[in-house]
C-alpha positions in Angstrom: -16.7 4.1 -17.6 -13.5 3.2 -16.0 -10.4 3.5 -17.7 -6.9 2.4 -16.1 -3.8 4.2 -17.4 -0.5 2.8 -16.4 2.9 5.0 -16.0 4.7 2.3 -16.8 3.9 0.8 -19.9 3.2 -2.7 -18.6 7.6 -3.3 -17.7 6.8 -2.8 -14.1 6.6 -5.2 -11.8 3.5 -7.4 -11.4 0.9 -6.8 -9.4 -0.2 -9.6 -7.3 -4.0 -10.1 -6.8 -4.9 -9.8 -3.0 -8.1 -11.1 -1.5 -10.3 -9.4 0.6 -9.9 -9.9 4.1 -12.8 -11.8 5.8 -13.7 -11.6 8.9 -12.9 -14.3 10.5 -8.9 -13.4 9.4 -10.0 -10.1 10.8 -11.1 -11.6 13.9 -8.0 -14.1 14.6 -5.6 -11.7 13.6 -6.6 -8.3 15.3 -4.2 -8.7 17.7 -1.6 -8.3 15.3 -2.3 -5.0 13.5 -0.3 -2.2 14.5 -2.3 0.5 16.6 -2.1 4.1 15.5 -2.5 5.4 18.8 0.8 6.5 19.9 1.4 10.3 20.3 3.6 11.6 18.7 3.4 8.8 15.8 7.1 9.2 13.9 8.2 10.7 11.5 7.8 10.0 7.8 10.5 10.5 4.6 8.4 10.1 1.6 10.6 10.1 -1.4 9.6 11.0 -4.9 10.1 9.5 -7.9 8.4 11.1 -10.6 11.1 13.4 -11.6 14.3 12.0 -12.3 18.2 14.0 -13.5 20.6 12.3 -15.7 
């Protein structure tokens, strides 16, 4: 049993229905992708939203 539980009471913004890649997009289209192979790889700022002030 699966059950989906939403935070936002369906007023969010829609959520757009993505295919899977296939691989032939895969294949034409490798070139593209960004490599994670860099040292070091960056920094990060990862914001939360979950609690909010007035």
């Amino acid at each position: 049993l699966i059950v989906e539980h939403s935070l936002d009471s369906g007023d969010g913004p829609p959520i757009p229905p993505v295919k899977h890649c296939t691989p032939e997009f895969y294949r034409d289209h490798q070139h593209l992708a960004y490599k994670l192979i860099s040292e070091p790889r960056g920094l990060a700022l990862i914001l939360s939203n979950i609690h909010f002030s007035s």
